[in-house]
N, C-alpha and C positions, 0 to 999 in steps of 0.2 A: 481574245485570249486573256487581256487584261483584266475583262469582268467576270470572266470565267476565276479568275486568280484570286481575286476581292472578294468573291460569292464561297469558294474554298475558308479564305485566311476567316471571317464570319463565323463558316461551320465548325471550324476548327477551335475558334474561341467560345462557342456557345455549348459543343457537343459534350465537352466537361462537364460542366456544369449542369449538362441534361442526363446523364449518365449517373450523376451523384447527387440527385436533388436534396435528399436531406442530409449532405455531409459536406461540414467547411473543405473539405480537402481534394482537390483533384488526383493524388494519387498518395500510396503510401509504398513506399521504396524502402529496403534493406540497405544501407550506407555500407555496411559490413561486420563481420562478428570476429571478435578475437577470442579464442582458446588458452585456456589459464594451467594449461595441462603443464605446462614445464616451470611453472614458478611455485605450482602448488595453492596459490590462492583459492576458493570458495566463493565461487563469486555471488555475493550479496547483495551488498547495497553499492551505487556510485553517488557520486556528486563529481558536480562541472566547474572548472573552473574558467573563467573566461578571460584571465589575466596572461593564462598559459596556453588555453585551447587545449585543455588534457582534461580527460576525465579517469578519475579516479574510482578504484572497484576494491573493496574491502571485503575480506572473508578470511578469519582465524587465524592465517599464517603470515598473513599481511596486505600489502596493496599494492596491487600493480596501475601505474599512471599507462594512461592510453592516451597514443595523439588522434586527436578528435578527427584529423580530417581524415586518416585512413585505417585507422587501428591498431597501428602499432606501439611494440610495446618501446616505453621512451626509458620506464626505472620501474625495478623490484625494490620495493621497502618492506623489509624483514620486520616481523615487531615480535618474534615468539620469544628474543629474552625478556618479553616486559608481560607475559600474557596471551590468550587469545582476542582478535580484534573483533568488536561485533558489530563496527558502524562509522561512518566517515560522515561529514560535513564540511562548507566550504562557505568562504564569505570573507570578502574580501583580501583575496591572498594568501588568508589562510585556513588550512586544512585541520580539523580536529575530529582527535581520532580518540571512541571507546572502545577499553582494552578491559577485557576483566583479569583477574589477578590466575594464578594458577590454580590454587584453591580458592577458586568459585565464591564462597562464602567470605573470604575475605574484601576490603575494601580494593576497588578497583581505580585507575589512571583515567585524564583525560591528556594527551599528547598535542600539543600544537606545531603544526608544520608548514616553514613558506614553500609556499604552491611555486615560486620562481626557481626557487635553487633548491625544492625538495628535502629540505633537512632541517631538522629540530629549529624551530623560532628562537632566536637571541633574545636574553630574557628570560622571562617564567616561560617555559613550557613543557611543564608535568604538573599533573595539578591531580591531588587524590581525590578522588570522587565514593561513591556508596560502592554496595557489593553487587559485582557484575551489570556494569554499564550497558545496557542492550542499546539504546539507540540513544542520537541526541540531536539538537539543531540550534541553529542561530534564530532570532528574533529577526524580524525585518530590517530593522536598523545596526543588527548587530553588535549591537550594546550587552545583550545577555544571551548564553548560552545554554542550553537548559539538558539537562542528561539524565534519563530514565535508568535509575537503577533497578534491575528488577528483583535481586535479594531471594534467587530459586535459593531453597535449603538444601543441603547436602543428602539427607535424609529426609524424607516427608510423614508427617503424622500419622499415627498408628488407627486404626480401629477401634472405634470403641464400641462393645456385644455387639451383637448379632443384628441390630434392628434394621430393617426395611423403609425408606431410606436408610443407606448406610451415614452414619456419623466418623469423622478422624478429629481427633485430636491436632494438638499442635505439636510442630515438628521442633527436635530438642533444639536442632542450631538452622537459624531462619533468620539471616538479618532482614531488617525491616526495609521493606519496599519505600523508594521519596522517590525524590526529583531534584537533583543538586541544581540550583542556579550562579553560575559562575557571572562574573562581572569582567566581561570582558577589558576593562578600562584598567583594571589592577591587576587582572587574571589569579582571581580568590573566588573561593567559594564566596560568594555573600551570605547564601542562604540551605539549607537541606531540606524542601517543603516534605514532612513526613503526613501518614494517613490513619494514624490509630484516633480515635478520637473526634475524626471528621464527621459533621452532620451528613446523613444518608436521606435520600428522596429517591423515588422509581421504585422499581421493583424486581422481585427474584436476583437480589443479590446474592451472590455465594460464600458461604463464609465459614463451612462445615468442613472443606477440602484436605484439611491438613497442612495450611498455606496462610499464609497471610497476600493482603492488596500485592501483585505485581507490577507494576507499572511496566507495560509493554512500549506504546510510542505516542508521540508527544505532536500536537497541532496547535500552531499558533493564532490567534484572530487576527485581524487587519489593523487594528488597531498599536496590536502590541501588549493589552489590558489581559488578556489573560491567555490560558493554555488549556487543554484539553488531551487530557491523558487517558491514554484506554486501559483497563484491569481488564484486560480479558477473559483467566479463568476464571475471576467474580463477576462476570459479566454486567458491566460499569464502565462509568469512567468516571475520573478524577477533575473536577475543575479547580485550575491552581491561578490565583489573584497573583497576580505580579508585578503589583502597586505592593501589594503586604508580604508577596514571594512564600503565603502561606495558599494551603488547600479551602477552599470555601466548602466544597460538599460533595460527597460523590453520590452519585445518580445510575441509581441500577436501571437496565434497560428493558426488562420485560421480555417477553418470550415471543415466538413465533408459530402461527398455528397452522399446519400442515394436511389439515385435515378441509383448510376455507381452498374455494375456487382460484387459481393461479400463484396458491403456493405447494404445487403438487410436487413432490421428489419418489424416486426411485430407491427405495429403503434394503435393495436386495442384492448382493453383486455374485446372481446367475446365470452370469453371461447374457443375460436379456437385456437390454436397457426400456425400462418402463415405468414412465411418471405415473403416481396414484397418489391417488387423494387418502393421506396417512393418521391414523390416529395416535400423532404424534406433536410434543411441542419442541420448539428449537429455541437455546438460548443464541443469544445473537455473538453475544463472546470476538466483538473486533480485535483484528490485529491491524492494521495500520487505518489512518484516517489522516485527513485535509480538513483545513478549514477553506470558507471563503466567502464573501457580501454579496447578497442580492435585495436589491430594491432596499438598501439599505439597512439589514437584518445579516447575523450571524449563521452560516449553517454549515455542517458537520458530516463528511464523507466516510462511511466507513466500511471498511472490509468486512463483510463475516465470517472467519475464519472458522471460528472454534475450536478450543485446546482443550486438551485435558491436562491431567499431572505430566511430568517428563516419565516417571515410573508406571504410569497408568492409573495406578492404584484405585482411580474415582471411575472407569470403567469397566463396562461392564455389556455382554450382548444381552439385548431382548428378552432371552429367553430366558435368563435366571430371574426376570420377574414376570412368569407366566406368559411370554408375548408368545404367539402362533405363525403361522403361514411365512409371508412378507415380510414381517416383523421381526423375526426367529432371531439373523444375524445381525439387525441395527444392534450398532453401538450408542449406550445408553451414557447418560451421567448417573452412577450408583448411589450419588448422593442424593440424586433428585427424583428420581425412578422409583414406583412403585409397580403394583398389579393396574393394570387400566390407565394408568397416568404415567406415558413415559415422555423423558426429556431427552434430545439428543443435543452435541454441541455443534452448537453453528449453524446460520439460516441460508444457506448456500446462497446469498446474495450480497449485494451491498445497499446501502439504507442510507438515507440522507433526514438529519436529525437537525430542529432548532438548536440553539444556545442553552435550552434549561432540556436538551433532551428529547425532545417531544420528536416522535416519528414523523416526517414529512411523504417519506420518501421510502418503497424496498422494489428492489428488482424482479421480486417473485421468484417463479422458477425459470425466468427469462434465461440465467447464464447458462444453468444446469442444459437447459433445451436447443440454443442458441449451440453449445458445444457436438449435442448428438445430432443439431444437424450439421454440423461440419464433420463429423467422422473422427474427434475427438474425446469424445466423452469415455473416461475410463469407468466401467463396468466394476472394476474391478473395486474400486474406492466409495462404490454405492452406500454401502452398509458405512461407512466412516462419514463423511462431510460432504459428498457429491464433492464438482472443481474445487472446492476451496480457495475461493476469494481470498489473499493476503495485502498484497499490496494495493496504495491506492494514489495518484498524483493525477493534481489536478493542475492543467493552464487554460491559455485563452488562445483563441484564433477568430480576428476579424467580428470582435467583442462578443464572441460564444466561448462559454465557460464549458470546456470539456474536463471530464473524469476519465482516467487511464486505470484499469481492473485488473490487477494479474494474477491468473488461475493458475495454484500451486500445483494440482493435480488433474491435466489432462493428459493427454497422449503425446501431442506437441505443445510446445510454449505458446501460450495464447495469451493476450491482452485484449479485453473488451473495451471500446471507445464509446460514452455516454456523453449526448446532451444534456447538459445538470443547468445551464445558464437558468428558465424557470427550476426551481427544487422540486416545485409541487410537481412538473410535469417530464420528467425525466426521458430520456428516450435512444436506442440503442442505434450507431452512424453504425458503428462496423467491429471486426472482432480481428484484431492481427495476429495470425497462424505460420508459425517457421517451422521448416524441418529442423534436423537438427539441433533446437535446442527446448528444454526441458525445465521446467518449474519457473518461471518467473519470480524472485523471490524481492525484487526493487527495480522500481521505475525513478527515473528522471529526466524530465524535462526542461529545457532553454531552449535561448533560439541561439541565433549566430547567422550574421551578414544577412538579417532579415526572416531568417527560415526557421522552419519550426523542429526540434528533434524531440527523438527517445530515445532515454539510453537504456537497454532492457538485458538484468544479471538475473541468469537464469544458475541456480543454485546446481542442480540435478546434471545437465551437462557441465555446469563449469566454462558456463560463455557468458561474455558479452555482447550485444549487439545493441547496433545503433539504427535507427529508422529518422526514413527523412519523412515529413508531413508536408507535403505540398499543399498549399489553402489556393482555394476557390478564391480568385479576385474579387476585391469588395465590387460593387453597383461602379465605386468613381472610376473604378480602375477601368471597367469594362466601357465606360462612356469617352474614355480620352481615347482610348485604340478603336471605339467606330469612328469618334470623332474624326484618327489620322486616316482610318479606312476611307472614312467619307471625303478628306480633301484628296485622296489617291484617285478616288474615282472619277474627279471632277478633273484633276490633270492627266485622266487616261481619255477623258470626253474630250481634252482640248486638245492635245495631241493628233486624236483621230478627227477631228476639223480642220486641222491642219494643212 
């Protein structure tokens, strides 16, 4: 009986791990989702705090703190007399919060709050920032704070004649897209790193849209040395020195070609779902990115979203520049769009890019396919950006660098979980699929009493949910449990000599 029990407790500890061969994780479990339906919040972004064991969820009307171990809710924080909120951040105890102003185009807040007792920091804690604060974060050491103004203008630039690509002018009122750098030591702005004037390298930068550089979100290096901001609808990003807390150069990104082998998309949303090999190019156009070190090298996570104007104005379908069949309803960039030569935004993947930019790394049509075999994939969003990729956070499990991918537009809230530890050789564990909840719109990651989580705000339903990550025991772990296995055995053999 006893060997019978030791030969079990064996199968039991191995069968994991034969089940999941290429995934750190033995299982991935829903902790549980709370419902923001009665506070009114949008649920957006979170950030964790570990001082409290709450995690916090930000979206326009304000933030509701969440107890981490069961989901409930612990405090409503109201922020609509100061603005809409568009982003939360945490680091060491305290929470800071961008707010944009009520007219948009005005300069916007950054709010500092202790995570203990929930309410405004003693001290400075309002600090004005640029117009319309969209995201921001702490440095590793949390010395500085850095906050993506993105400076959308109230009205967007007009047309100029008739020509093919179309041309916009600049918009009357546009403040100018930075990056405030707050000094958290005095809680002042140190710095505004602005983008007119910046040296440009890469290619297919956007700069006809009727907009000036947006600065959408902000990744820091391992280091601390510098930051990496993405322009999205100029499809770029910004590299901002943070020795000189000025921009060194922004680096257009280049296009995607959809017509090469395994970057096949689905350009038509008639109810069919079918990849083809398209005579079409995609700007890459990130909205959220990670940084992170391998083999001792800087590399660059990034969503491909792709946006257009918030008015549209730079879109346009297929077919007002002669496109046919499949083609007819892709949505094009107007700007970039001719007869034979169209561009759409966003490469329905994510891409993993050196420090000076250089593509290392794209997922192909892997997410787009990886969804319609899960019974996912919206049809209907074909002709737009396929899933759309937005968010993107990265951690480690048992020294694997995993990417977390969360698709704005499927049918259920999905997150894609990537091998990125090598960059060059990226490779997909698994995709997390929940009912009830809808767009993924921020991920975040920590651990807690050793474990690994996600905390996953889905925009669309208005939930939060938490997942627990179970890791596959390292080699040591599994050699000390034969190890106890093995002396069991031997006092089940003396026993039965007995």
């Amino acid at each position: 009986m006893k060997k019978r029990m030791i030969t079990a407790l064996v199968a039991a500890l191995f069968l994991p791990h034969m089940a999941m061969a290429d995934s750190p994780f033995t299982s991935i479990t829903k902790a549980w989702t709370y419902s923001h339906a009665n506070t009114g919040v949008t649920s957006e972004i979170s950030a964790y705090d570990s001082i409290s064991n709450t995690i916090w969820v930000a979206g326009v009307v304000g933030v509701d703190v969440l107890n981490m171990s069961n989901g409930s809710l612990v405090q409503h924080i109201d922020t609509t007399s100061f603005g809409s909120i568009n982003s939360i951040a945490i680091n060491n105890g305290v929470a800071a919060f961008a707010i944009e102003s009520s007219t948009k185009t005005n300069p916007g807040i950054v709010q500092l709050y202790n995570t203990t007792t929930r309410a405004l920091t003693s001290g400075t804690n309002t600090i004005t920032v640029g117009a319309l604060p969209d995201m921001l974060t702490f440095t590793a050491d949390g010395s500085k704070l850095l906050v993506a103004n993105e400076g959308t203008p109230s009205t967007y630039g007009a047309r100029i004649g008739s020509t093919i690509p179309r041309v916009f002018g600049a918009a009357a009122v546009d403040p100018a897209g930075s990056v405030s750098v707050i000094d958290m030591n005095t809680r002042t702005v140190a710095a505004t790193a602005g983008l007119n004037g910046v040296a440009q390298s890469g290619s297919y930068i956007r700069t006809n849209t009727g907009m000036d550089f947006e600065p959408e979100y902000i990744a820091v290096n391992a280091a601390g040395t510098k930051a990496y901001v993405t322009l999205q609808e100029a499809n770029a990003i910004g590299v901002l020195n943070l020795n000189t807390n000025q921009f060194d150069r922004v680096i257009g990104l280049g296009v995607k070609d959809f017509s090469l082998p395994g970057n096949t998309i689905d350009p038509s949303n008639n109810g069919t779902v079918n990849f083809v090999s398209a005579n079409v190019k995609g700007f890459y156009m990130p909205d959220g990115i990670a940084a992170y070190q391998a083999n001792g090298q800087d590399y660059l996570v990034m969503a491909n979203e792709g946006d257009f104007r918030e008015d549209d104005g730079d879109r346009s379908a297929a077919s007002s520049v002669g496109a046919t069949g499949d083609l007819t309803n892709l949505r094009v960039t107007n700007t970039d769009s001719s007869v034979g030569n169209l561009f759409a935004a966003g490469a329905r993947s994510f891409s993993i890019r050196d420090a000076s930019g250089n593509i290392v790394f794209d997922s192909g049509d892997s997410l787009d396919k990886k969804a319609a075999e899960l019974g996912i994939y919206d049809d209907a969003r074909s002709r737009d950006k396929g899933v759309e990729p937005e968010g993107v956070e990265l951690f480690t499990i048992n020294g694997r660098t995993i990417a977390a991918i969360g698709l704005e537009r499927t049918l259920k809230s999905a997150v894609a979980l990537y091998d990125v530890t090598d960059p060059t050789q990226a490779s997909i564990i698994d995709m997390i699929v929940t009912d009830g909840d809808l767009a993924p719109e921020g991920i975040e990651a920590f651990t807690f009493n050793g474990l690994t989580y996600l905390s996953v705000t889905n925009e669309t339903s208005n939930t939060t949910s938490l997942y627990n990550l179970a890791a596959v025991p390292e080699p040591e772990t599994y050699a000390m449990l034969l190890a106890g296995l093995g002396l069991m055995g031997v006092s089940a053999r003396r026993k039965a000599n007995k």
